[in-house]
N, C-alpha and C positions, 0 to 999 in steps of 0.2 A: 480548736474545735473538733478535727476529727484526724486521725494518723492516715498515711498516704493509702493502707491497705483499706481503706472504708470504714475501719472501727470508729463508732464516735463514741463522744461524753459528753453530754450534752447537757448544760449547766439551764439554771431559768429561764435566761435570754433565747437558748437553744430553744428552749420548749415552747418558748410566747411565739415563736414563728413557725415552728414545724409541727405546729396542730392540725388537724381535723379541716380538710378546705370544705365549700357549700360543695351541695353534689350537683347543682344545676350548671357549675360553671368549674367542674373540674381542672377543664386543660388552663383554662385563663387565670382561675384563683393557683394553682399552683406556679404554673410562669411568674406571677404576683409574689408571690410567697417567697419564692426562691430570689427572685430581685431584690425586695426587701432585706433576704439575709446578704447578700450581696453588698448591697449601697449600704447597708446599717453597719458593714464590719465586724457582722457576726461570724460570716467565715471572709474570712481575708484574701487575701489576692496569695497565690499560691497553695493552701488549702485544698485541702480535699470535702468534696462535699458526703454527708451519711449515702453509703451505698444504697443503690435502687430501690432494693428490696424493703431497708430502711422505712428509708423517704416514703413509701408507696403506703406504707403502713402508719405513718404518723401521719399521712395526712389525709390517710383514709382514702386511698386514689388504686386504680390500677397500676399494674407495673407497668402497661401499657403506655399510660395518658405520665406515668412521670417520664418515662423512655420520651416522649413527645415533646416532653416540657424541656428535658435536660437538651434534645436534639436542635430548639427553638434558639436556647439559650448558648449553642455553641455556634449555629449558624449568624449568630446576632457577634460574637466577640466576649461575652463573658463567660466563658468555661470553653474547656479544653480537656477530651478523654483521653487513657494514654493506658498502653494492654500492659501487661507482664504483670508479676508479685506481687511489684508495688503502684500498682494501675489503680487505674478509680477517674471520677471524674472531678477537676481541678478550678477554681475561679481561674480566671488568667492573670499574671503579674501586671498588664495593666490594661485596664478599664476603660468601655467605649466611654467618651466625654459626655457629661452630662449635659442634658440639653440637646446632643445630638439627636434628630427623631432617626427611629428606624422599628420596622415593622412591628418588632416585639414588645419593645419597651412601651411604644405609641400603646398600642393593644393593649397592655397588662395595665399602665400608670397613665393617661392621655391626659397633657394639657388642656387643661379650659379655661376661658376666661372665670376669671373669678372676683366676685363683688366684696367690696367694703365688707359686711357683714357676715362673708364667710371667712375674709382674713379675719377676724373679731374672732370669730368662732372657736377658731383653730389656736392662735392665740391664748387665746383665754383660757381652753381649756389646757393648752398646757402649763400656765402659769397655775393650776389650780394640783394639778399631776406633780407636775416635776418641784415645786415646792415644797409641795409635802414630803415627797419622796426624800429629799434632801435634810429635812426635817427629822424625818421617821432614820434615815441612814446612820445621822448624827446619835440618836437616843439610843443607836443597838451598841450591844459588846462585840466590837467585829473582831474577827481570829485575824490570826495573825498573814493566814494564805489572802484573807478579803483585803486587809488594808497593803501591802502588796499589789495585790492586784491592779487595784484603785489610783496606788501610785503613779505602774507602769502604767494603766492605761491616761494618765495624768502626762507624762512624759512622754509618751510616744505621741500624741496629741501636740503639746507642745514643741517636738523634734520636726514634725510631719511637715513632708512640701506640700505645697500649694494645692497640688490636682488631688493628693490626698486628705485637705484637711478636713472636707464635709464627713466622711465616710469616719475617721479617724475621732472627729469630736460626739459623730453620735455615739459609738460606741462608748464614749467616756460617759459622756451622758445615761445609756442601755447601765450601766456599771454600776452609776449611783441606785438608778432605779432598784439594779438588783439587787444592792445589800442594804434596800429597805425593811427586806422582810416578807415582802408578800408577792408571792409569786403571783395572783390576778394583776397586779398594777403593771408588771414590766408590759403584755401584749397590749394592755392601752398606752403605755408611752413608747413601744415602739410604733403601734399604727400614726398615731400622733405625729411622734416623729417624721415617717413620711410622707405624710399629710406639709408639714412645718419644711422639708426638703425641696418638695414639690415647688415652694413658695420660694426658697433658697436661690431654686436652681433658674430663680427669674431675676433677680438682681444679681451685679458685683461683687465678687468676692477680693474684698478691697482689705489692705495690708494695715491699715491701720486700725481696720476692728481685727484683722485677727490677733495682729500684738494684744487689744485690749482685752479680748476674749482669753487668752492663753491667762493673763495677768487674774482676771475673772475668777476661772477654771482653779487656778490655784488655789485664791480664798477660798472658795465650794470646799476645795478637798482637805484642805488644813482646817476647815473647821469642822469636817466628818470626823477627820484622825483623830479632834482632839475633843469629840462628843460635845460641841458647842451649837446643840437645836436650833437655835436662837438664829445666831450668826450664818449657820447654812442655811436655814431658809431665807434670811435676807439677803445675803451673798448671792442665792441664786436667785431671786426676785429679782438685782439688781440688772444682773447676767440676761435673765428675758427681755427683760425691760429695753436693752441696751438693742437686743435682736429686733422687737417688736418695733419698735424707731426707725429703722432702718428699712424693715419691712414695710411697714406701713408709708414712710415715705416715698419707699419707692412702685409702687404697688396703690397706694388710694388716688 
């Protein structure tokens, strides 16, 4: 994502969260903002996050209210500043527990009860998102740096322990999205996504869907690799389907 001195490169994924916040809620949409790249594993646990200056500018904020945001976020446990060359400010290697409340997080992303119909909601629309997307991934000519990419992020997904695998599979997920093609669709399937986390982080994360998940995950990307439309968007139909169950189970 970005070199320890603050340089980033900031690929689509990058861009679908370090946009433009509402002006009416600066300090809380950015706190928001930056947790999402966070839990999404858009910058990783050691990472460096885009310098201030940056950040203030993509997201259209003072340097002030990011100064605030970055300050919340390190009083909370997920980031850590650190001075010299090669200073900057860092996610932490590891991450307050999801589900733990604590002032920020509560603030920025708040549990609510949530009805039948909004799990539907959230749901549905991602099976409408992330199929296509898988679809459209399948149909492109990916270079050879994307399917790579796509792999590792395949692998490190299926390597990943336990407290890491939510963070770990969105971003495989963020992956596909991106080498759909259209850069609009990654910040709807990221928002999505946290929306779809939100609901995660209220059930068990239980070893027997993550084995079937990883097995899942594979079909998905072997039928990207090998430009079969068809097969990834069923393959990953399958893959929600398998979440939505669970979800819905546990949750209506």
């Amino acid at each position: 994502m970005s070199d320890p001195g603050g340089e980033s490169h900031p690929t689509v994924a990058d861009d679908a969260l370090f946009r433009p916040v509402r002006a009416g809620n600066a300090f809380e949409d950015t706190v928001a903002r930056l947790l999402q790249a966070i839990r999404l594993g858009i910058v990783a646990p050691g990472e460096a996050l885009p310098a201030e200056r940056d950040l203030a500018a993509r997201f259209a904020v003072s340097r002030d209210t990011v100064r605030e945001a970055i300050k919340s976020l390190a009083d909370a446990g997920f980031v850590v500043s650190k001075r010299g060359r090669y200073g900057g400010t860092f996610v932490c290697e590891t991450l307050p527990p999801r589900g733990v409340a604590n002032a920020v997080e509560e603030a920025a992303q708040p549990h609510e009860e949530i009805t039948a119909a909004e799990i539907d909601d959230v749901l549905g629309l991602r099976e409408i998102l992330e199929t296509g997307g898988a679809r459209a991934s399948a149909a492109r000519p990916l270079a050879a740096a994307e399917r790579d990419m796509l792999w590792t992020r395949l692998q490190e997904t299926a390597e990943s322990p336990v407290e890491d695998y939510r963070r770990l599979d969105s971003r495989l997920h963020l992956t596909i999205a991106e080498l759909a093609g259209s850069p609009s669709l990654v910040p709807l399937i990221a928002d999505n996504r946290t929306r779809v986390n939100d609901l995660l982080d209220r059930i068990p994360l239980l070893d027997p869907n993550i084995a079937h998940s990883n097995q899942q995950h594979r079909a998905i990307v072997i039928a990207i690799l090998t430009g079969d439309a068809e097969l990834a968007e069923s393959a990953m139909r399958e893959h929600l389907d398998g979440s939505a169950a669970l979800l819905r189970g546990f949750l209506s």
